[in-house]
C-alpha positions as CSV (number, residue, x, y, z in Angstrom):
1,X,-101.4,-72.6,76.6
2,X,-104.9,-72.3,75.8
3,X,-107.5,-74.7,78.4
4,X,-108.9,-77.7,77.2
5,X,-112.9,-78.5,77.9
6,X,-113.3,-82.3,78.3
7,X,-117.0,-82.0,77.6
8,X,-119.0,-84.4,78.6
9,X,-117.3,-87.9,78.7
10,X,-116.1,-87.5,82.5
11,X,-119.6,-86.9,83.5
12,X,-120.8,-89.4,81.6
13,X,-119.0,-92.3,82.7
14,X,-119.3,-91.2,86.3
15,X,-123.3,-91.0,86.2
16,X,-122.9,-94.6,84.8
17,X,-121.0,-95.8,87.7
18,X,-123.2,-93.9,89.9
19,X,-126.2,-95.1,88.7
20,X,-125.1,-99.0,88.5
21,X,-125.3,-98.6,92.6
22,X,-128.3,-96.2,93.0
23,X,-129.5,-99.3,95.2
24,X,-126.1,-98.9,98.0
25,X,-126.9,-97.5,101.0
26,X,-125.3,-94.3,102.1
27,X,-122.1,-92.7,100.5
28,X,-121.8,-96.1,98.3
29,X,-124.3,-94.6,96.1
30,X,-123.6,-90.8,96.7
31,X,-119.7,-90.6,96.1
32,X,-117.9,-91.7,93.1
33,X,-114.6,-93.0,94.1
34,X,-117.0,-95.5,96.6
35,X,-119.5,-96.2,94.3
36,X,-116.8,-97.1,92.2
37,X,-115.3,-99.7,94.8
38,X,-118.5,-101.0,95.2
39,X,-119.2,-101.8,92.0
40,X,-116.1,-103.7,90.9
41,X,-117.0,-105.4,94.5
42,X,-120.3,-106.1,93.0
43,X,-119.4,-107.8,89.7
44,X,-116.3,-109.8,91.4
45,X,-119.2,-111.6,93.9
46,X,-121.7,-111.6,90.7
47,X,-119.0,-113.2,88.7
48,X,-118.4,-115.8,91.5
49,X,-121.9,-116.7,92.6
50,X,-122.5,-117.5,88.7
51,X,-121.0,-120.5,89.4
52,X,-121.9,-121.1,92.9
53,X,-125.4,-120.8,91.6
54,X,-124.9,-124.0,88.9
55,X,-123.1,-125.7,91.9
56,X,-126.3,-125.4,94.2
57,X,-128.5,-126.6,91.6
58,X,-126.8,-129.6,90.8
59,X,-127.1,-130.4,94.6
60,X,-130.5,-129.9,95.2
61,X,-131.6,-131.6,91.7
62,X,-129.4,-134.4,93.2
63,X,-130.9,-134.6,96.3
64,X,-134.4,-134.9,95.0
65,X,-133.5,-137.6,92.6
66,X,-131.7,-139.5,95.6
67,X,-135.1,-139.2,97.6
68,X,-137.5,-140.3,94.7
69,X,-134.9,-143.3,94.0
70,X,-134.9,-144.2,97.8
71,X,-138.5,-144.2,98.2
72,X,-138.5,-146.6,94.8
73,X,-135.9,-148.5,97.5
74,X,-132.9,-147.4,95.0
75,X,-129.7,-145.3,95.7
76,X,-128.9,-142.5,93.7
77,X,-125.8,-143.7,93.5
78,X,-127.0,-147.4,92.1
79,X,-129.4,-145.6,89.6
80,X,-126.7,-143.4,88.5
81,X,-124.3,-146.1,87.9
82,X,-126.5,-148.5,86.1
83,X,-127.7,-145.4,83.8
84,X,-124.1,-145.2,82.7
85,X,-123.7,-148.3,82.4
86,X,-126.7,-148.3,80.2
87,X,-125.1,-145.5,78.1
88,X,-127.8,-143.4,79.1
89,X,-126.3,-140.1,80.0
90,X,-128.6,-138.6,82.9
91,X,-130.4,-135.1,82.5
92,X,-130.4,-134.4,86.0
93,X,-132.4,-131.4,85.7
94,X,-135.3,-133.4,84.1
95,X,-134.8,-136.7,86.1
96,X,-135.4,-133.9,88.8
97,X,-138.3,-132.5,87.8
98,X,-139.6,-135.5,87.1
99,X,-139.4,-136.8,90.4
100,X,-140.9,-133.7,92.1
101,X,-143.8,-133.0,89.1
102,X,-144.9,-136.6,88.7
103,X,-143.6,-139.7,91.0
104,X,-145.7,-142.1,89.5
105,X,-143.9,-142.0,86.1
106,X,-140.4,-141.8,87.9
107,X,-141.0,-144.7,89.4
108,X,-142.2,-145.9,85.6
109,X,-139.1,-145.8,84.8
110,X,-137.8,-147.5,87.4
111,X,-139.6,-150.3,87.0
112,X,-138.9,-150.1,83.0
113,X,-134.7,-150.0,84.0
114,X,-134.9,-153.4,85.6
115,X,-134.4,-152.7,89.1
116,X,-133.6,-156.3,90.0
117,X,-129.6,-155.2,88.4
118,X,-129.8,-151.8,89.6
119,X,-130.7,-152.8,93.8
């Protein structure tokens, strides 16, 4: 039977791996069948904290509006409520900013929600 050169797709995908972890410390970035481990590793906890991420933002954007409504002496649990009940679905991420960038006009609006049936 006559041998059979595989060329250069072995190589190839190996370099690939390898260079995906060039960053690892040690034999994670020197060996293949670690680097390898590391990498799937790497995109199971990239995969994950994609989400984690969206989860943490949503807390913090809620705790900032929660501050700026209590120092307006609102909940953000009464401010939420009554924007619902408004029909106006909230943008937390702007109602967020908004609260951090320029109080004066969160509290504008506020004033403009009738806070005597929100507190």
């Amino acid at each position: 039977m006559t041998r059979v050169k595989r060329g250069y797709i072995a190589r190839k995908r190996r370099k690939k791996i390898l260079a995906f972890v060039s960053g690892s410390r040690g034999a994670h970035s020197k060996l293949f069948r670690t680097a390898n481990q590391r990498k799937a590793r790497a995109l199971v906890s990239a995969h994950r904290d994609r989400g984690k991420r969206k989860r943490d933002l949503r807390r913090l954007w809620i705790t900032r509006i929660n501050a700026a409504a209590r120092a307006n002496g609102v909940s953000y649990n009464r401010l939420i409520q009554y924007l619902y009940k408004r029909q106006l679905l909230p943008n937390r991420k702007t109602l967020a900013q908004i609260a951090v960038l320029d109080s004066n006009c969160f509290s504008t609006i506020l004033k403009n929600l009738s806070c005597d049936e929100i507190g």
